[in-house]
C-alpha positions as CSV (number, residue, x, y, z in Angstrom):
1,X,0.0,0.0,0.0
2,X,1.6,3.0,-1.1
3,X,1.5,5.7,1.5
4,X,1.3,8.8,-1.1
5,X,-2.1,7.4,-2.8
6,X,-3.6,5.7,0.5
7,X,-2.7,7.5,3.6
8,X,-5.1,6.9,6.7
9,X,-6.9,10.2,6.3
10,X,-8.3,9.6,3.3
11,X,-11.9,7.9,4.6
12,X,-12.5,11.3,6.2
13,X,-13.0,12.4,3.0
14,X,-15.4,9.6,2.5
15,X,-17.3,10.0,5.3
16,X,-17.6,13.8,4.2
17,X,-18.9,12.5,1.3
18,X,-21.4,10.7,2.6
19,X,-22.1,13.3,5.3
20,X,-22.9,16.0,2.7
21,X,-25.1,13.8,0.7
22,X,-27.9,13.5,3.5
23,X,-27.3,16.4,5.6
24,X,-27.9,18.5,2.6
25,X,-30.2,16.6,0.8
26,X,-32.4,16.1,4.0
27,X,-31.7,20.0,4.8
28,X,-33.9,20.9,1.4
29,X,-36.6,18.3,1.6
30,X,-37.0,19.5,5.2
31,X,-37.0,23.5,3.7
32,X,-39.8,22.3,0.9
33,X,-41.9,20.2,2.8
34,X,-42.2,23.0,5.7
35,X,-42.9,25.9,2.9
36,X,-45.1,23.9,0.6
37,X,-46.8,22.5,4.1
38,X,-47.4,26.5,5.3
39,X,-49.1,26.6,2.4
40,X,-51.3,24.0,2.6
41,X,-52.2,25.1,6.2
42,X,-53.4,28.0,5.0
43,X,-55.3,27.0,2.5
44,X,-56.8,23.9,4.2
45,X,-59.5,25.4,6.7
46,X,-61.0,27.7,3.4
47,X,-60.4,24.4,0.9
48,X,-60.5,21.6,2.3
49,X,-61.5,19.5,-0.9
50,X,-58.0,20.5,-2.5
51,X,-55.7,19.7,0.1
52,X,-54.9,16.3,-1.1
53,X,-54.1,17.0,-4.5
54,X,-52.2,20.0,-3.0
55,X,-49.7,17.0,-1.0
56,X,-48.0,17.0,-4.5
57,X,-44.8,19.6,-3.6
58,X,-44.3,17.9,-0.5
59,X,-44.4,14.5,-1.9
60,X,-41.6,15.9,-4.2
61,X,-39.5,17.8,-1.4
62,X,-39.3,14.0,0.2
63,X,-38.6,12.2,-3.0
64,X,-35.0,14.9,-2.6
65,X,-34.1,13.2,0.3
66,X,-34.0,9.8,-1.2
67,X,-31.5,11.0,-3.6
68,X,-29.3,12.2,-0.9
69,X,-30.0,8.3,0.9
70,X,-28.9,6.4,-2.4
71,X,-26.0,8.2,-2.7
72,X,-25.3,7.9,1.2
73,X,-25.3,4.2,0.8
74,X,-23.2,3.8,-2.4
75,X,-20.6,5.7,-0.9
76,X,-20.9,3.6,2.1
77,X,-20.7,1.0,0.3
78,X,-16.5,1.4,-0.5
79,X,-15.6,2.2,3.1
80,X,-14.5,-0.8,4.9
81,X,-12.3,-0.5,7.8
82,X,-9.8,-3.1,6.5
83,X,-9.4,-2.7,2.8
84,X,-7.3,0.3,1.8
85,X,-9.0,3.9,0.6
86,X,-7.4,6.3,-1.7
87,X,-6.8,9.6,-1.8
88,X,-8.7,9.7,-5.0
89,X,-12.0,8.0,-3.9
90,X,-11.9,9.9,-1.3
91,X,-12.2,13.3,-3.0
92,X,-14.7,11.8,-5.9
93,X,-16.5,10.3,-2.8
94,X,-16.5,14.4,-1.1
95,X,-17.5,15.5,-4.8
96,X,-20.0,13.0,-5.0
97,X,-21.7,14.1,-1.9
98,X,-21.3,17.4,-2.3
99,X,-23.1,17.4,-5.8
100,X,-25.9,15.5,-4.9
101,X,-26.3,17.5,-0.8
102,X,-26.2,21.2,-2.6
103,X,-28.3,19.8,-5.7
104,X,-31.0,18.7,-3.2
105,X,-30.7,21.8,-1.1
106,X,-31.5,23.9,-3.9
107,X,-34.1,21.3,-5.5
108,X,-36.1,21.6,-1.7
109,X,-35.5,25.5,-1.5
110,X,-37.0,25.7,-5.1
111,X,-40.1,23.1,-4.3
112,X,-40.8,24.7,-1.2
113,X,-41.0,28.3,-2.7
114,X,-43.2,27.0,-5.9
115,X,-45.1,24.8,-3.5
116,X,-45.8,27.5,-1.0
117,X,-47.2,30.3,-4.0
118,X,-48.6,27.8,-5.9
119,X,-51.2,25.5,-3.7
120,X,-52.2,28.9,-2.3
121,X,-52.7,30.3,-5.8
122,X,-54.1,26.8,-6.5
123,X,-57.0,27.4,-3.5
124,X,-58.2,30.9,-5.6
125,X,-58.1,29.4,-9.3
126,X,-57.7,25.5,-9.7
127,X,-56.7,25.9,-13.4
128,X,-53.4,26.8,-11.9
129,X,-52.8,22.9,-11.0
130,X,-51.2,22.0,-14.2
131,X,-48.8,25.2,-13.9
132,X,-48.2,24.3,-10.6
133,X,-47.2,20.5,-11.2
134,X,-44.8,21.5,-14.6
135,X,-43.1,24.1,-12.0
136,X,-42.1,21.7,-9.7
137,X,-41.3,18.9,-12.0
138,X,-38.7,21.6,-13.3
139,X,-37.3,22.4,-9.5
140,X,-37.2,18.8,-8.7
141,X,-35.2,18.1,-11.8
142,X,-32.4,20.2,-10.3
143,X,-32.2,17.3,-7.8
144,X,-31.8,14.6,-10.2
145,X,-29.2,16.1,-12.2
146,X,-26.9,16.2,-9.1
147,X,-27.9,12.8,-8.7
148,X,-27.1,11.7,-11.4
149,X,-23.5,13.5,-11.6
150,X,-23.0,11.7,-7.8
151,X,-23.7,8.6,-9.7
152,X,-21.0,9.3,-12.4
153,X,-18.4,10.3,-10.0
154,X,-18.6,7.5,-8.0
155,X,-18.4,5.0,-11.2
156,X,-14.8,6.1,-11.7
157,X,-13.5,5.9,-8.3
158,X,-10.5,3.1,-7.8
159,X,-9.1,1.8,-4.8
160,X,-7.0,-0.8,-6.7
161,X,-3.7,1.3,-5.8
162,X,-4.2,0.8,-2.5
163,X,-3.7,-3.1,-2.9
């Protein structure tokens, strides 16, 4: 094991990763579902026969968290306390979590803004509910694309150096 590539710091890095995946993730599904669920208070005693098909933004700000979860476990998944960790996986493994936490925490900020306007815009004229769904398809999307970057990242990390 060559001490350059694979010193015994590098898991921090790792666990950063994974840290930042859920922290930040959860951080913006919490955000959205607390905005998008103000608005549904309010508009719940006034309409209550729209409440359930105004659950959608928070249903979304929850889905944000799961990305931040599947990226928390893949990472996970290359940290073993006996098998060497390299420098290298360890910063993709940061980047990873980084990408997919800051994704999500903007992806929940978004959803809970939209969410918030839009069910209460929703209660005054329900044609709105189309708008309101495309909008937060397009702020959830921000999500999924640091998802998906997380997912590439972590494809090319390589502890094989570390032999």
């Amino acid at each position: 094991m060559d001490v350059d590539y694979c010193p015994a710091y590098a898991p921090f890095f790792g666990f950063a990763g994974v840290f930042s995946a859920m922290a930040f993730s959860t951080l913006g599904a919490a955000y959205g579902t607390y905005k998008a669920g103000v608005g549904i208070a309010g508009i719940g005693p006034f309409r209550p026969e729209l409440v359930m098909k105004s659950l959608i933004p928070v249903v979304m700000s929850g889905i944000i968290a799961v990305y931040g979860l599947i990226v928390s476990v893949l990472l996970c998944g290359q940290l073993t306390p006996t098998d060497g960790y390299s420098l290298f996986t360890g910063f993709i493994a940061l980047a990873a979590g980084l990408s997919v936490g800051m994704s999500g925490l903007a992806a929940g900020y978004a959803i809970g803004i939209v969410g918030d306007y839009c069910v209460r815009g929703y209660a005054r004229e329900t044609r709105l509910f189309v708008t309101m769904v495309l909008i937060l398809i397009f702020a959830e999307v921000l999500g999924l694309y640091g998802l998906i970057v997380s997912l590439i990242l972590n494809s090319k990390a390589d502890n094989s150096v570390c032999g």
